[in-house]
Structures are given as structure tokens and as C-alpha cells.
C-alpha positions in Angstrom: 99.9 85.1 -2.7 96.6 84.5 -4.6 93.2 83.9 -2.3 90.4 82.2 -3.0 87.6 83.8 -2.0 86.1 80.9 0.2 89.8 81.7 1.6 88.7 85.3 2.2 85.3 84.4 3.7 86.6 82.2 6.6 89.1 85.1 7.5 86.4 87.0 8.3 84.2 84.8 10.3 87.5 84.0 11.8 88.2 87.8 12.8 84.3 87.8 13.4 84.8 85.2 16.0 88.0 87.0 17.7 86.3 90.2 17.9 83.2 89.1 19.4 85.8 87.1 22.2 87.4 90.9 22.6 84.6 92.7 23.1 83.6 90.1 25.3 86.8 90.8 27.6 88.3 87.1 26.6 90.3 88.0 24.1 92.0 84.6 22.1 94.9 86.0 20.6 97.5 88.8 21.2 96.6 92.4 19.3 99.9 91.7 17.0 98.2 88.3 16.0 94.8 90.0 15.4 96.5 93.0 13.1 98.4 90.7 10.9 95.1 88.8 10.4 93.0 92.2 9.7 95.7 93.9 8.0 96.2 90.5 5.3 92.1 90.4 5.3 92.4 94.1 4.3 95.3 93.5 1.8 92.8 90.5 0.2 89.9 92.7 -0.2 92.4 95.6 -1.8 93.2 93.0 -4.5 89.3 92.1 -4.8 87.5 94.5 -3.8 84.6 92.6 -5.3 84.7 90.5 -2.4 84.1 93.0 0.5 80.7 93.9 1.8 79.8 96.3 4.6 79.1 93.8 7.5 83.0 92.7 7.0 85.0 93.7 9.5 87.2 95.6 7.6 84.3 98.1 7.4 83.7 98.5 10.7 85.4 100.9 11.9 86.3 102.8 8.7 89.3 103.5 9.7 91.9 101.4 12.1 90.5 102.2 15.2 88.9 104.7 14.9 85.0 105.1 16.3 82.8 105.5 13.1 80.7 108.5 14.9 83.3 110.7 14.8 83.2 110.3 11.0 80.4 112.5 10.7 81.4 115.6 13.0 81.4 119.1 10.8 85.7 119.1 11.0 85.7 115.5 9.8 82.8 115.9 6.9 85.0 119.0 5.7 87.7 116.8 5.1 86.1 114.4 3.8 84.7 116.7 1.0 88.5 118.3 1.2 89.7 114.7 0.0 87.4 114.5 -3.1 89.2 118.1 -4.6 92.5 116.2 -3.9 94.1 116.1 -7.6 94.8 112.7 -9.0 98.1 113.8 -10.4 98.6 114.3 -6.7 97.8 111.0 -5.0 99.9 107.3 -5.5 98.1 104.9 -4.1 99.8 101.8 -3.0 96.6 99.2 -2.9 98.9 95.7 -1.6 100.1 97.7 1.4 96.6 100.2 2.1 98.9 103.1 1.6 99.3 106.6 0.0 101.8 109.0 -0.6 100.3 112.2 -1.4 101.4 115.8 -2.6 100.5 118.5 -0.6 101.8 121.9 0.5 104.9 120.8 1.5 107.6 119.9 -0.2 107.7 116.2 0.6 104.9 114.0 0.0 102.5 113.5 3.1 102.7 109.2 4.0 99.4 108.3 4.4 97.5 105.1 5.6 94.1 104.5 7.1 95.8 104.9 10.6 97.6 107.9 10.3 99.4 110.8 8.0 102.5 112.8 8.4 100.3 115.7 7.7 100.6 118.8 10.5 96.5 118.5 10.6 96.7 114.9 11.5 99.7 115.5 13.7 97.7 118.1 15.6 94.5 116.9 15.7 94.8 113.0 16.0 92.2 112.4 13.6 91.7 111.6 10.0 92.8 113.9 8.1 91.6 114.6 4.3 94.4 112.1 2.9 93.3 109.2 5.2 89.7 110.3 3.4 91.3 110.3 0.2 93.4 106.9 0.8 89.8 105.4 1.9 87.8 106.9 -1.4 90.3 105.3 -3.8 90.6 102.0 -1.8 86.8 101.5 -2.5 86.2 101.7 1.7 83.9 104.7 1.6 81.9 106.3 -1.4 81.4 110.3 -2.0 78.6 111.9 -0.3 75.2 111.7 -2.7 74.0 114.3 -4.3 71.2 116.4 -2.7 67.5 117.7 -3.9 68.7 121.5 -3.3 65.0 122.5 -3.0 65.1 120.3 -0.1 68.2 121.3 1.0 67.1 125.0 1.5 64.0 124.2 2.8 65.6 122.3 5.6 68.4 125.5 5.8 64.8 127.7 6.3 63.6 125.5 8.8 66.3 125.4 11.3 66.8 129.3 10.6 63.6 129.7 12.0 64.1 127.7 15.2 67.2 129.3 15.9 65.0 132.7 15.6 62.6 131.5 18.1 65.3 130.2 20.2 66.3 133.5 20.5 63.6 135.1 21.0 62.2 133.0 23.7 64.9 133.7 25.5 67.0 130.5 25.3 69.9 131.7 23.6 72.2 134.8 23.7 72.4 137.2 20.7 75.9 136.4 20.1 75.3 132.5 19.1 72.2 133.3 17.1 73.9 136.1 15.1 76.3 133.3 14.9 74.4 130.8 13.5 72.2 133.0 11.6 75.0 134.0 9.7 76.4 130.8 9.1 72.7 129.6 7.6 72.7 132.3 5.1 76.1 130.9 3.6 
């Protein structure tokens, strides 16, 4: 079906208007109703990507469900950068239906959407794994992390070193965590 993108835009003030009712504890339609409506706004914007902007719903969270502050813990930056060494040759994205199917270690493609994976990391851990990352990068929903000044960087890198080193020797942390954290600084 083709959408116009007046179409798309009074999707999301409608979806605008049922979230606000949710997080208002009056919800105004069932959670199956509200999914079909995201998951066609999100099938719209795959087909036009042109047409989505940040404050869309679609972008908030990143992923379905999940809190966008988690996105940013060590585990879930690592696979985030994980998902950028992914090989093309290795990913099929399936844009109508937000999907993936990706190669990895195993011997069957891991099925990947922006909910889920069949991937043991995601099955263990409950959270997004590097394919969801992946599946998100190639969608258009999240960019690669910018490059950084690395004078900068290690200047910052000295910096914390050195409050970890007073830390320590004020007394405030045991010798065990700042040889931990030491080491991982000089990495």
C-alpha cells in the first residue's frame, strides 16, 4: 500500500495522542490495536525513511520497549560497536517487515527484529543484542558513534586515572578495584 506522507504524519499525532492517554493511565485502545498502528507507522517510515524524524514515536524508545537508558550501559555500547564489524555479506535485511536474518556462529541464521533475536546472548541476557544494533543501523533508526578528538580522548582517560588514584589513596577505595580500574584505563 502506498502512503502519502500527510497519511504518515497523522499516524503519528494519532499514536502521539494514544500514548500520551497510556502514560496517562486511560489508555483508548487495546495494546494489539496500538502495535498494528506502530508496527504499520514503522513499516511507512522503512519505505521512506525520509519521512521520520527523532520526536516520532518510532524513535522513542529505539527499540520496541525497551527503555532508551539502558542503550548506553558498557555491555550494550559494546554491542553496539560489535554490530558495526557485522559483515554485510552476513546480514539480509528485510525493510517491509523491520526484520533481519543474520549469519553468525551458528549454523542457522540468527532471526532478528528490533524486539528480539534467537541469538544465545539475547536469549540469556534479555537485551539487545549486536544484531538488534545491526537491524537498527541498517534500518536508518540509530547512526554509528562519531568519531572522537583522540587528544581529547586521552586527556579525559588521564583525568579519571588520576581520580581513581586519589580515590585510593584517600582511602575511599580498596586496592583491588583501583588496580582494577587502573588497568582497564591503560587499555
Amino acid at each position: 500500500m502506498d502512503h502519502t506522507s500527510r497519511e504518515h504524519d497523522q499516524l503519528v499525532e494519532k499514536l502521539r495522542v494514544l500514548e500520551d492517554a497510556y502514560n496517562n493511565d486511560a489508555p483508548l485502545v487495546s495494546d494489539v490495536e496500538y502495535d498494528k498502528m506502530k508496527n504499520e507507522l514503522l513499516r511507512i517510515e522503512a519505505e521512506h525513511p525520509e519521512w521520520t524524524r527523532l520526536d516520532h514515536t518510532t524513535q522513542k524508545p529505539l527499540f520496541d520497549g525497551w527503555d532508551n537508558t539502558i542503550l548506553i550501559e558498557p555491555t550494550q555500547v559494546k554491542n553496539r560497536l560489535n554490530a558495526e564489524k557485522l559483515k554485510a555479506k552476513d546480514v539480509k535485511i528485510d525493510r517491509p517487515s523491520l526484520r533481519a536474518e543474520i549469519q553468525g556462529s551458528a549454523s542457522v541464521p540468527y532471526q532478528t527484529d528490533l524486539s528480539g533475536c534467537t541469538c544465545p546472548d539475547f536469549r540469556n541476557r534479555k537485551m539487545p543484542c549486536k544484531h538488534m544494533y545491526r537491524l537498527a543501523l541498517e534500518l536508518g533508526l540509530i547512526e554509528k558513534f562519531p568519531e572522537v578528538d583522540s587528544t581529547i580522548e586521552k586527556a579525559v582517560v588521564q583525568s579519571a586515572a588520576q581520580k581513581w588514584k586519589d580515590e585510593f589513596t584517600q582511602g575511599r577505595i580498596s586496592a583491588q578495584l583501583y588496580a582494577r580500574v587502573a588497568e582497564a584505563l591503560q587499555k
